[in-house]
N, C-alpha and C positions, 0 to 999 in steps of 0.2 A: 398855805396856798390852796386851803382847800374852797375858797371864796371862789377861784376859776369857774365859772361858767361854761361849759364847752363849746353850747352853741352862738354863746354870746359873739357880735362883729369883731373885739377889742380882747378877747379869748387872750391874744396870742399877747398881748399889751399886758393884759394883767397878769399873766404867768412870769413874763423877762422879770417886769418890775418887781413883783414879788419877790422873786430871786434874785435881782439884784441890789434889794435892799439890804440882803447880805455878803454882798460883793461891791463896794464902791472902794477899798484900795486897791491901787493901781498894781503893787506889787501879790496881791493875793490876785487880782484877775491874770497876771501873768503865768502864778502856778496854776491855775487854772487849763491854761491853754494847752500843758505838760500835761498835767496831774489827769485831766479828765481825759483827754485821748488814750491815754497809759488804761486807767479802768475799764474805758469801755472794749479796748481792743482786750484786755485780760479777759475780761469778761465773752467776748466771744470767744477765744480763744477754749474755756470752760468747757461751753456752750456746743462748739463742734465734738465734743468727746459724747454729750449726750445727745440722747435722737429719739424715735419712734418708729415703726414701717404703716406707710401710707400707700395705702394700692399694691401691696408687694414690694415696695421702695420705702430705701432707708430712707430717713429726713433727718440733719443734724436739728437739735433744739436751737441752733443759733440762725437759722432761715425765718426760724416760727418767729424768735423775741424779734430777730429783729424788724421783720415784717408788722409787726404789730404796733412795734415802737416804730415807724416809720407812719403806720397809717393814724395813731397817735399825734404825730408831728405836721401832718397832712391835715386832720380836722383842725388843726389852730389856726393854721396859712398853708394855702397851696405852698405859694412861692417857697415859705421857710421848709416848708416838710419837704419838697424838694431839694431843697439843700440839703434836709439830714440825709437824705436818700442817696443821693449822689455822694456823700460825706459815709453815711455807713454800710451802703453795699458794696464798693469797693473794699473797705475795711474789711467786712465781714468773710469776703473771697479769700485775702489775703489770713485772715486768723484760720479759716478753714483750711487754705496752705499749708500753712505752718503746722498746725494740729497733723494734721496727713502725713507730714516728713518725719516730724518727731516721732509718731506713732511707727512706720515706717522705717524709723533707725534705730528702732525698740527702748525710745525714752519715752515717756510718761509727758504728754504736752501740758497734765495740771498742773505740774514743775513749772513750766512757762508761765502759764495764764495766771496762777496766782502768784506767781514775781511782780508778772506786770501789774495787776492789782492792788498790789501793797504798796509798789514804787507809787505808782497814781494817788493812791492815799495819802502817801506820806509828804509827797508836792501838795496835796490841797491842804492837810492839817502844818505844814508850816505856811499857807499863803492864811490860811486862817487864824495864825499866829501875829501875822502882820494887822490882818483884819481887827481883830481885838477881837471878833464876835464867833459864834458858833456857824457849822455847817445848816444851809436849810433844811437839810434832810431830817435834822434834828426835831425839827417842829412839825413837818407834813414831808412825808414819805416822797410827795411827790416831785420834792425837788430831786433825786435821784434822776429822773426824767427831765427834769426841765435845765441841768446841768451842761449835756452836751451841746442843746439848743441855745442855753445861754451864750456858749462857747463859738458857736459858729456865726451868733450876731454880735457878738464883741467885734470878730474876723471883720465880718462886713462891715461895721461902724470904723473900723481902720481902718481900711482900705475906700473910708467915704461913701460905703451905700449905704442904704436903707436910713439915710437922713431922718425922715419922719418919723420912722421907729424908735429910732435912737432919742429925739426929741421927748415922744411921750414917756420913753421907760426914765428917761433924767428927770424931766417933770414930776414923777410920781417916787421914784428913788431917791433922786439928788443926787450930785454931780459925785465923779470919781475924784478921789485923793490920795495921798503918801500923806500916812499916819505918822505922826511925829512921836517920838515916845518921852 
């Protein structure tokens, strides 16, 4: 994936397809839809346990990533980065809840964040079992990133938006299937 262009118009086109040239079974894009919200909220979950002080205020590490990864998501497509926006700041409120209470009932919320992490994992390495093929992150790092994004255009292409989109990432991937074994 490292071929993405940032400032290229089609940015966002050649990220999905790239990525979903390792996702066209139907039953791996499902663990998918599981697997990767499970990591990413793990993941913030992490993330609120570590911080910095800015201006004399704490700041969890999980505002910074994910502010970054949002403005990330944002330089591909307004419209998609909005999506992840609206998709991972509420997320992210809610991990930083959670981290608060657990901490707060004097349990350890890495316990948490790395449950959910592993569960996430282990939904995508058996959708990747279906798949026949490896994780993209395998090859370029930056499918990590282009993972959840994948996941919220799959959402919209079933729910029938983003037709166009949909169009070009098929055009350049090839259509989805159930892998026969």
């Amino acid at each position: 994936m490292s071929s993405i262009v940032q400032d290229a118009p089609n940015a966002l086109v050649q990220a999905l397809a790239e990525y979903a040239g390792y996702h066209r079974e139907k039953r791996n894009i499902l663990t998918h839809f599981f697997g990767i919200p499970l990591i990413v909220f793990g993941v913030q979950v992490l993330l609120a346990h570590a911080g910095f002080v800015v201006a004399g205020m704490y700041v969890s590490a999980l505002w910074f990533v994910t502010a970054l990864a949002c403005l990330y998501y944002l330089r591909l497509e307004l419209a998609m980065g909005a999506v992840m926006a609206v998709w991972l700041l509420p997320m992210g409120y809610l991990a930083q809840m959670l981290s608060n209470a657990v901490q707060t009932a004097g349990h350890s919320g890495v316990v948490w964040g790395v449950g959910l992490f592993v569960m996430g994992w282990i939904l995508q390495f058996i959708g990747h079992y279906f798949e026949g093929k490896k994780p993209a992150f395998v090859d370029d790092l930056i499918g990590l990133a282009i993972g959840p994004l994948f996941v919220a255009a799959e959402l919209l292409f079933l729910c029938g938006l983003r037709r166009e989109l949909e169009a070009k990432v098929v055009a350049i991937a090839g259509p989805t299937h159930v892998r026969v074994f």
